[in-house]
N, C-alpha and C positions, 0 to 999 in steps of 0.2 A: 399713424392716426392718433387723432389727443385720445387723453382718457377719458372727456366729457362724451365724445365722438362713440367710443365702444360702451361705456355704461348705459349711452342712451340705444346701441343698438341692442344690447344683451335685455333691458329691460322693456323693450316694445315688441321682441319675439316672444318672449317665453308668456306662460298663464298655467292656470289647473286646470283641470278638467272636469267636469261635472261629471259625477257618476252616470246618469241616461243619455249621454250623447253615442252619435255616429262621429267616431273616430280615424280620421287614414291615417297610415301609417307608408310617411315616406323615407323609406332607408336608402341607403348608399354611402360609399367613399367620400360622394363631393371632392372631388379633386380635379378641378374645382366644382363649386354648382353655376348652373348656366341658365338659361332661359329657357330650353326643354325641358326642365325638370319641373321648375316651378307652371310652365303650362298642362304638364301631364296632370299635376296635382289640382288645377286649377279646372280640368273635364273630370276628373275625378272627382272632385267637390260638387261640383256640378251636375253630374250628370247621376250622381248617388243620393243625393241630399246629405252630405256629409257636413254637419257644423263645424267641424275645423280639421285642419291635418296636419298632424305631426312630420316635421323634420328630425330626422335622427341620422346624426352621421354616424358612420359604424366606427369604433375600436380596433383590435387588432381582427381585421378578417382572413381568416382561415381561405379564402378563394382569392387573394389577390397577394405580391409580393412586397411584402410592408416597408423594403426600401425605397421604392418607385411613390408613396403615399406619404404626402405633409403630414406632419404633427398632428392629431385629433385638437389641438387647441386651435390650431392656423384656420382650418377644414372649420371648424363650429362658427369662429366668427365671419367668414363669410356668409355663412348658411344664413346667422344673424341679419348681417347685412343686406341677405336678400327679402328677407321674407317683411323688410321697414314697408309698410304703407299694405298690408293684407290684413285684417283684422282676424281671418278663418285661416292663417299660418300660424304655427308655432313651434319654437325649438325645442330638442330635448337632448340631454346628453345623458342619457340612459347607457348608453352602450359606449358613450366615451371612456364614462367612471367607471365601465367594467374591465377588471383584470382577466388577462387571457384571452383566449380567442371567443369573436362574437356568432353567437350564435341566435339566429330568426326564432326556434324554438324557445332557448331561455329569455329573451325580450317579450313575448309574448305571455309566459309564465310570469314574469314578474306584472304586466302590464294589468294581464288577470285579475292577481293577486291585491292587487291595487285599487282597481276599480271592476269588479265583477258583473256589475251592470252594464258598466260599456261594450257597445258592441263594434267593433274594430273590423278595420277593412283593409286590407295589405297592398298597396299601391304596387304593381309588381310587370316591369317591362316585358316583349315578348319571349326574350332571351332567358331570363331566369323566370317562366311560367314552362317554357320547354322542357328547364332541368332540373324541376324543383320536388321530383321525385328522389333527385339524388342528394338533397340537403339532409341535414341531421334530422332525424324526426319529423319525416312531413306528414304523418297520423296527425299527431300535435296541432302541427302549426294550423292543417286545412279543417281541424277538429274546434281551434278556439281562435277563428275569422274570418271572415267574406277576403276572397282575392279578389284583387280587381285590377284582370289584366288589359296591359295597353299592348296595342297593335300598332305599326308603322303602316301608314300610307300603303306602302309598297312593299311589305312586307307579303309572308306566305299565308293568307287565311285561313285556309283551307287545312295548312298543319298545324296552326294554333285551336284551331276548332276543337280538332281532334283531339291535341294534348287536353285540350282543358274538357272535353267529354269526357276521358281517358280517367284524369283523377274523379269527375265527379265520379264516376261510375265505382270506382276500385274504394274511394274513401268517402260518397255521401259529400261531400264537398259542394258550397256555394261559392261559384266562382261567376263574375260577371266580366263581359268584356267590354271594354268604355272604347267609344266611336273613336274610327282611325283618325291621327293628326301626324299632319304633319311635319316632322321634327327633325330635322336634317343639322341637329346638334349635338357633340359627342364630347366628353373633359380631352380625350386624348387629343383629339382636330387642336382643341386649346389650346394645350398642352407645347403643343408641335408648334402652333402659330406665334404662339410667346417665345418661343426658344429660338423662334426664326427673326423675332423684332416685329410682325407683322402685326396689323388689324386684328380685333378681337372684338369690336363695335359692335352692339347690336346681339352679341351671342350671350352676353353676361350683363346682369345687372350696373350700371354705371358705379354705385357702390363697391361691387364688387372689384370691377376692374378697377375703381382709384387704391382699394387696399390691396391690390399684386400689385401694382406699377409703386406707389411707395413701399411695399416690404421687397421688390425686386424679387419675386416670386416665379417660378419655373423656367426661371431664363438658364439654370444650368442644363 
């Protein structure tokens, strides 16, 4: 990619944030980001009144094997490149530039800290809404932001319901669940399809996929 090419992506994602806004907050690996993600965030915006949402790719995560995981630099500038032409995306590397393992709680503390008026909404799959009693400090986290879990089409509703009663009830917890879509998109499917030579169309940003196909990305 030129350099004119990344400096104009890095500077059309990112922005500040106003102290009164409704904030989402989308985390993950990205490895890569695909087209499910940026729609999940896209009914989440939607369907909260949320004026922008943060992309944040994570650092070193403590729940996944950090050698199977691109570089947090490789991982950011896709994220970049996806979110060119959304005016309510924007990047952060909050938890890139943190040293040691990332954690949902200290991102939140800092974000707090930061802007104290904003009120944040934790964009968060049906998979880690299930187990997000087992993460570092979820007093914290469900104490300073609205969840807002997504649901798969075809997923179990009936046991997300419950989980997400579950915390309300034990921690006082705002938690909303944003309308099933469906999203039959996953990095690994990715992952697998690149290593195979195959099609990728259509699942990832066109951006996205011209910078894996010149950096010759996940084909090992």
């Amino acid at each position: 990619m030129k350099r004119a090419e990344v400096e104009t992506a890095k500077t059309a994602a990112e922005g500040n944030i106003r102290t009164s806004d409704r904030v989402g907050i989308m985390g993950g690996t990205f490895n890569p980001i695909h087209n499910g993600h940026l729609l999940l965030a896209e009914t989440a915006r939607e369907t909260l009144a949320l004026d922008r949402v943060l992309f944040m790719p994570s650092g070193n995560s403590y729940m996944k094997e950090a050698s199977r995981i691109l570089d947090g630099n490789t991982r950011g500038q896709m994220v970049r490149l996806a979110l060119l032409g959304n005016p309510h995306f924007f990047f952060s590397d909050l938890e890139l530039l943190r040293e040691g393992a990332t954690y949902t709680c200290d991102t939140l503390a800092s974000l707090r800290a930061q802007n104290p008026r904003t009120q944040y909404y934790f964009i968060l799959g049906e998979d880690n809404l299930l187990t997000l009693r087992l993460w570092k400090n979820p007093g914290f986290i469900l104490h300073n932001c609205v969840i807002a879990g997504a649901v798969r089409e075809s997923g179990d509703h009936t046991r997300i319901l419950e989980a997400a009663n579950a915390l309300k009830e034990e921690y006082q917890a705002d938690i909303r669940i944003l309308p099933p879509r469906r999203i039959d998109i996953s990095s690994t499917e990715i992952r697998q399809r690149l290593k195979r030579g195959q099609s990728v169309r259509y699942m990832l940003p066109e951006k996205v996929i011209d910078y894996i196909m010149k950096n010759n990305l996940y084909r090992d």
